[in-house]
C-alpha positions in Angstrom: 22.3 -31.0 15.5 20.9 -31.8 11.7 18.9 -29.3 10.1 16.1 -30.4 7.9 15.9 -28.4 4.4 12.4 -31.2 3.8 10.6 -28.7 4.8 6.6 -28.7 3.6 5.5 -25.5 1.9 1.8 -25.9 2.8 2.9 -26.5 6.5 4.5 -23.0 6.4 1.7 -21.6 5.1 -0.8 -23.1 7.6 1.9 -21.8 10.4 1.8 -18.5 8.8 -2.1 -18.3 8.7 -2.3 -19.3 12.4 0.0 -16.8 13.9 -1.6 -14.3 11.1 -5.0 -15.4 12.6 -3.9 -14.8 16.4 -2.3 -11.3 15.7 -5.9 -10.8 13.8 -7.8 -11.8 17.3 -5.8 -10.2 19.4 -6.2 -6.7 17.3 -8.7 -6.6 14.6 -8.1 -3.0 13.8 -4.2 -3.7 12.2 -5.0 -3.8 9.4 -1.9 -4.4 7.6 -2.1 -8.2 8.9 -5.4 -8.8 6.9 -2.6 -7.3 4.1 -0.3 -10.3 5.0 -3.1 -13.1 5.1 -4.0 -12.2 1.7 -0.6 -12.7 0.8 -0.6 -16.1 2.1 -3.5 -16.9 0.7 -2.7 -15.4 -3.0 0.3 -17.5 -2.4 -1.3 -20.8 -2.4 -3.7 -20.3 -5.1 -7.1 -19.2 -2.9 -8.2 -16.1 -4.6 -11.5 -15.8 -3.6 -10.0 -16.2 0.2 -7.8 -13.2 -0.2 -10.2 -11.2 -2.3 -12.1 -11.1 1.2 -9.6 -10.0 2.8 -9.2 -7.1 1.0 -12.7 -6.4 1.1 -12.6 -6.2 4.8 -9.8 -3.9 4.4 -12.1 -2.1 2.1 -14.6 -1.8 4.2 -12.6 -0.6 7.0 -10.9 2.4 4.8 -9.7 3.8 1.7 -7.0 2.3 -0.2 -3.6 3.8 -1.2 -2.6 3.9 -4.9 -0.3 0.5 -4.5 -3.1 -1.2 -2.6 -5.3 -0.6 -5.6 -2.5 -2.0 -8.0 -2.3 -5.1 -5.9 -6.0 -5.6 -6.0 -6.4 -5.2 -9.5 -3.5 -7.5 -10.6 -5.4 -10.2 -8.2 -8.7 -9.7 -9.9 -6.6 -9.9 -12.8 -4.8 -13.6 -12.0 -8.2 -14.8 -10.6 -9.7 -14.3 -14.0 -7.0 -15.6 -15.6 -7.0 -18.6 -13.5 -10.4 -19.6 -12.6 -10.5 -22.1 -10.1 
């Protein structure tokens, strides 16, 4: 059996998102999984996409001292890369 190493990067990520999105509907209140779709997201470039994620974490409790880092240094590459 041949293994293909073509494998497409954005066809990973939309993989990714899906199964992220399923765990999402099936329990909204994980909140580490909004974590993970951020990190997709920040991945391929959609800041403003992840940015809401962590809002909705937000929203939903406080953050711990690395969650904060991580926000910041994403506000930090959005405004260094505007889209």
């Amino acid at each position: 059996m041949a293994v293909n190493l073509n494998i497409d990067p954005q066809e990973s990520y939309n993989q990714a998102l899906k199964a992220i999105d399923a765990a999402i509907a099936a329990s909204p209140e994980r909140l580490p999984v909004y974590f993970m779709k951020a990190s997709v997201l920040m991945s391929q470039q959609k800041v403003e996409e992840a940015e809401r994620m962590y809002l909705k974490i937000q929203s939903e409790r406080e953050f711990n001292d690395l969650e904060v880092v991580l926000i910041r240094a994403f506000r930090e590459l959005k405004q260094s890369h505007p889209e």
